[in-house]
C-alpha positions as CSV (number, residue, x, y, z in Angstrom):
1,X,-17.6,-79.5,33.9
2,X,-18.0,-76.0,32.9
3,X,-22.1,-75.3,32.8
4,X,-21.5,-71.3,31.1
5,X,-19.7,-72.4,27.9
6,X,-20.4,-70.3,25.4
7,X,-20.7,-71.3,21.3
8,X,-20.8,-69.7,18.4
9,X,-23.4,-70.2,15.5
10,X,-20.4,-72.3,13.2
11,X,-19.9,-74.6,16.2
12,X,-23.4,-75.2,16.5
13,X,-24.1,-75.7,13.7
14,X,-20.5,-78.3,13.3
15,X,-22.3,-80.1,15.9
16,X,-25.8,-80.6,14.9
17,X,-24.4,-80.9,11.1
18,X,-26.8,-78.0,9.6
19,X,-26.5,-74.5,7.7
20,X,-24.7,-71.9,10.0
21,X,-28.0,-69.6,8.1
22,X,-30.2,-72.5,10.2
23,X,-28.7,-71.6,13.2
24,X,-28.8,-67.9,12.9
25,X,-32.8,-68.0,11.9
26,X,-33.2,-70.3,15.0
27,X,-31.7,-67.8,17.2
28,X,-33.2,-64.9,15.5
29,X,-37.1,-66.3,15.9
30,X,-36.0,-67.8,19.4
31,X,-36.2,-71.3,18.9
32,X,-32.7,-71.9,20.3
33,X,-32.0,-69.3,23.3
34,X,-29.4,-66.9,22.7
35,X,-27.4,-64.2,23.4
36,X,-26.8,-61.0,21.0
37,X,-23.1,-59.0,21.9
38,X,-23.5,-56.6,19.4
39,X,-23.4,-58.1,15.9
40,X,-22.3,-61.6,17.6
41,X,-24.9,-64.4,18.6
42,X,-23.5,-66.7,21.1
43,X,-25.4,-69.9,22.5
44,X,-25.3,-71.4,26.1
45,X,-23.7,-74.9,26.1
46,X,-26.6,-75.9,28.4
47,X,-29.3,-74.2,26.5
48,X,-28.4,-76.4,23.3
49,X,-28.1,-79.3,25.2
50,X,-31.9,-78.3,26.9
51,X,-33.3,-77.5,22.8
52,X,-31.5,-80.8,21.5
53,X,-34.0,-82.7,24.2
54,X,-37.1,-81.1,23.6
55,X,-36.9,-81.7,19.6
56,X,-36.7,-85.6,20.6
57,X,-40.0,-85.3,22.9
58,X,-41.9,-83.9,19.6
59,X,-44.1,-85.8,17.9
60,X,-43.3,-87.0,14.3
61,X,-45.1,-86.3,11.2
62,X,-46.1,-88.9,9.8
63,X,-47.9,-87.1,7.0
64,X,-51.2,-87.5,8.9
């Protein structure tokens, strides 16, 4: 299994079904790690996988 994979904000955002601009704000205020190559942002395989577990730990709002 290949641990360095590399996506870009449309597959991300493919994957977790949201707004490619959802993706891009998350990377920009650094809620989802990533890398900037010049213009390009491109997000660690493993570092979704680590973002994807942590938003299951949070708490729900349960308008309380």
């Amino acid at each position: 299994m290949q641990t360095d994979e590399m996506l870009t904000p449309n597959e991300v955002a493919d994957l977790l079904k949201v707004p490619t601009k959802t993706v891009w704000r998350w990377c920009r205020n650094e809620t989802l790690p990533a890398i900037k190559i010049g213009k390009y942002w491109r997000i660690p395989r493993d570092e979704l996988t680590a973002f994807i577990r942590a938003q299951g730990k949070k708490p729900l709002n349960n308008g309380e």
